[in-house]
C-alpha positions as CSV (number, residue, x, y, z in Angstrom):
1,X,240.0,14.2,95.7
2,X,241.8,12.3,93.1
3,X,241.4,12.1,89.9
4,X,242.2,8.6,88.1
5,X,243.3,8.6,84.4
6,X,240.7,7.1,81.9
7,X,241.6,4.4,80.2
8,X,240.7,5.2,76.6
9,X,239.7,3.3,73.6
10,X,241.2,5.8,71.3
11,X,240.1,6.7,67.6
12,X,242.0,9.8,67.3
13,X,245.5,10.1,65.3
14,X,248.8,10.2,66.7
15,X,249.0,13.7,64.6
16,X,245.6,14.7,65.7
17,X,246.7,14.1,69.4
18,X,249.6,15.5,69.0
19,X,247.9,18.4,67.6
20,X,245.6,19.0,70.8
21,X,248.3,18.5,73.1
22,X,250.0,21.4,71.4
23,X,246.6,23.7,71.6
24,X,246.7,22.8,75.1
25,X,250.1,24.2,75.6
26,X,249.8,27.4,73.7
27,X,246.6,28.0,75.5
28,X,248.3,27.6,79.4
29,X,250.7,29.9,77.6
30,X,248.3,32.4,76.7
31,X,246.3,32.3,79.7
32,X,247.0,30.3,82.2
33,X,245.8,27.3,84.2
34,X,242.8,28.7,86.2
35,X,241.9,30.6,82.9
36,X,242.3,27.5,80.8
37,X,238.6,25.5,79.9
38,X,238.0,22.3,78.0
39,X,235.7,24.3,75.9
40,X,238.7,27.0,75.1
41,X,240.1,23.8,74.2
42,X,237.4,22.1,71.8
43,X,237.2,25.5,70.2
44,X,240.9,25.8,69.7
45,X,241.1,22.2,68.4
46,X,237.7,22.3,66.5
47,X,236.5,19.7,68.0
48,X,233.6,18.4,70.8
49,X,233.5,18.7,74.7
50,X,232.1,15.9,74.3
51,X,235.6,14.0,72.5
52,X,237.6,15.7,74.7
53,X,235.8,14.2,78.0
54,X,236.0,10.9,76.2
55,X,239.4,11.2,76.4
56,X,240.7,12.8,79.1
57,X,238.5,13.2,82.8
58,X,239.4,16.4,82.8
59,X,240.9,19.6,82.7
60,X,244.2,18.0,85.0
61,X,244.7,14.9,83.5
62,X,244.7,16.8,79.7
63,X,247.1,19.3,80.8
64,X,249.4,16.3,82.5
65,X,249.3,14.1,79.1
66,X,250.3,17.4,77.2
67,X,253.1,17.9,79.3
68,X,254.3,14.3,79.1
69,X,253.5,14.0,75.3
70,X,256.1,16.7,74.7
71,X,258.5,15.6,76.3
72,X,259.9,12.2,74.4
73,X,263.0,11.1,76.4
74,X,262.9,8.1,78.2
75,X,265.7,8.7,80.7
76,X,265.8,4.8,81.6
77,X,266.5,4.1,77.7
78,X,269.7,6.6,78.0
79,X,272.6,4.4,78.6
80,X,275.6,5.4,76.9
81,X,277.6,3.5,79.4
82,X,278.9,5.8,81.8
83,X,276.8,8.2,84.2
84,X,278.4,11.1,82.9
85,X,277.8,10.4,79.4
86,X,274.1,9.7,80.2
87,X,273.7,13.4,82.1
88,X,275.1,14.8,78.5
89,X,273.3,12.7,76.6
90,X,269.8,14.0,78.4
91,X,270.8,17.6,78.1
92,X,271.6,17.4,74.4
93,X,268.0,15.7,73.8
94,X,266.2,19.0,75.9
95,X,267.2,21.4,74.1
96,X,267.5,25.0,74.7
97,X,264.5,26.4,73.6
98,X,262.4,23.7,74.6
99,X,264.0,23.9,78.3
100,X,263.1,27.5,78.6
101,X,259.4,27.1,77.3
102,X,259.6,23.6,79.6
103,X,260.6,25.9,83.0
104,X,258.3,28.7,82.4
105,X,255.4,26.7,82.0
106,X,256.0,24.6,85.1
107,X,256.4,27.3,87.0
108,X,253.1,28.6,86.3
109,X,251.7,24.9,86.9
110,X,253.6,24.8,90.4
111,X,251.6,27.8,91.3
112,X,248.4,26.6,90.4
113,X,249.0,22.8,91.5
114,X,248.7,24.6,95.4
115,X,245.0,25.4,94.6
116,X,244.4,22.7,92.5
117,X,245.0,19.3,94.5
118,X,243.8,17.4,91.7
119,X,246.2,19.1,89.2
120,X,249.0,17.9,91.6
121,X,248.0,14.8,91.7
122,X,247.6,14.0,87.8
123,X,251.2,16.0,87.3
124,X,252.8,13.6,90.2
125,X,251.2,10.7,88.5
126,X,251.9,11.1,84.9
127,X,254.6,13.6,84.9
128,X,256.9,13.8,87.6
129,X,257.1,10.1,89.1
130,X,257.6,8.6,85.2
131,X,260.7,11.4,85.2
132,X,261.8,10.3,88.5
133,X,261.6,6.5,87.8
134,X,263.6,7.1,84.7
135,X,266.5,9.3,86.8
136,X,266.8,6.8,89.6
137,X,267.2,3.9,86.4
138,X,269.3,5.9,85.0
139,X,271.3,6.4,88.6
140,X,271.5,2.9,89.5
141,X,273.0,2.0,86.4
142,X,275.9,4.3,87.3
143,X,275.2,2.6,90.9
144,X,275.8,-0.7,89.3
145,X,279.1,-0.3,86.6
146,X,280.6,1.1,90.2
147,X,280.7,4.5,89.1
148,X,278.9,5.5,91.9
149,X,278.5,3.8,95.9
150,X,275.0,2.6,96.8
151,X,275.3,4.7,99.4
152,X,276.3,7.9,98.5
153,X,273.7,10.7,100.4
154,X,273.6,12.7,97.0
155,X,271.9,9.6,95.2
156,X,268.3,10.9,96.8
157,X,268.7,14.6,96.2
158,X,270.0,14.3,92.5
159,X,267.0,15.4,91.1
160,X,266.3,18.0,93.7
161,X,269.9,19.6,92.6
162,X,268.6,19.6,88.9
163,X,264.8,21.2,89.5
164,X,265.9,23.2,91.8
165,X,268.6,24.5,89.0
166,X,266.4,25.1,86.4
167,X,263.9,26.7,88.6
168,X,265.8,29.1,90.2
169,X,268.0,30.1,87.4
170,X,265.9,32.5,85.9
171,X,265.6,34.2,89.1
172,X,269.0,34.9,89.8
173,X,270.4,35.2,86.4
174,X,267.6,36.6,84.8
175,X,267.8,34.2,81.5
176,X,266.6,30.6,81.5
177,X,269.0,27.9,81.7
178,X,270.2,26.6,78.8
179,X,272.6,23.7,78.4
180,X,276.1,25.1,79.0
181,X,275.0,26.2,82.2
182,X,273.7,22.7,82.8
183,X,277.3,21.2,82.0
184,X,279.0,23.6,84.5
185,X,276.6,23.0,87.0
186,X,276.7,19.2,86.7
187,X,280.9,19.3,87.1
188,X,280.4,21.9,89.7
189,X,277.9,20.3,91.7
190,X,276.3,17.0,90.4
191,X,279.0,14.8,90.0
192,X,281.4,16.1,93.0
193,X,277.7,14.7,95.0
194,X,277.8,11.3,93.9
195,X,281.6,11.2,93.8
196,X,282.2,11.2,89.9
């Protein structure tokens, strides 16, 4: 079953949203997804049930909104005029830290997203296809200065190289990924794919 986002009349504050997103977060942190209740939530942010279900349908669609409230880059307003200037550009604006807190915490939500259908669907719909609409803008703008041909096989996989990066870096190295490995792993692999 699917869960459709509320659309919301909203009285509360760009801080004071900002502030329950970030309660959200530390809680998954803390405890988890499964463990995770709107009450844990209301108590954290001393606030109602009630506001919260006002807001948000549910326990999904909160967690997706926190996820995509953190993360502030547009990727189809990066354009510094060349595809490999853009890649750079995005992986200055993550950040180290936040790429390591990003990682760990969608790992966890990968793992509950199988039990959770509707968790899935609320991270596809307001997380992960907004990311991916932004990397294929910000592909066929390289697609259209000629930096890279239309049909170049890598073009569908580009964000599959990247995930699957930052996903399994940790596992192999035993450290999150942090930006310098992005760089090298872009030049080693990325742009060789699309024929930069």
């Amino acid at each position: 079953m699917t869960t459709a986002p509320r659309t919301r009349r909203s009285r509360i504050t760009p801080e004071r949203l900002a502030e329950l997103y970030t309660a959200v977060l530390d809680l998954l942190r803390e405890v988890g997804y499964d463990a995770l209740t709107m009450e844990a939530v209301a108590t954290r942010t001393r606030c109602s049930k009630a506001t919260l279900y006002r807001q948000w349908a549910g326990k999904p669609e909160l967690v997706a909104r926190a996820l995509r409230h953190q993360k502030p880059i547009a990727l189809d307003r990066i354009d510094t005029g060349s595809l490999r200037g853009d890649f750079d550009t995005l992986i200055d604006q993550v950040g180290d830290h936040q790429m390591a807190a990003d990682i760990a915490l969608l790992r966890g939500l990968s793992h509950a997203a199988h039990t959770h259908p509707d968790l899935l669907d609320a991270l596809r719909h307001l997380l992960v296809d907004p990311e991916l609409t932004g990397l294929n803008a910000l592909l066929a703008r390289g697609v259209a200065r000629g930096e890279v041909r239309p049909d170049t096989p890598a073009l569908a996989y580009v964000s599959h190289l990247m995930l699957g990066a930052l996903a399994i870096h940790p596992l192999i190295e035993g450290t999150p990924a942090d930006a310098a490995f992005l760089r090298k792993y872009c030049e080693a692999t990325v742009y060789p794919a699309l024929g930069l």
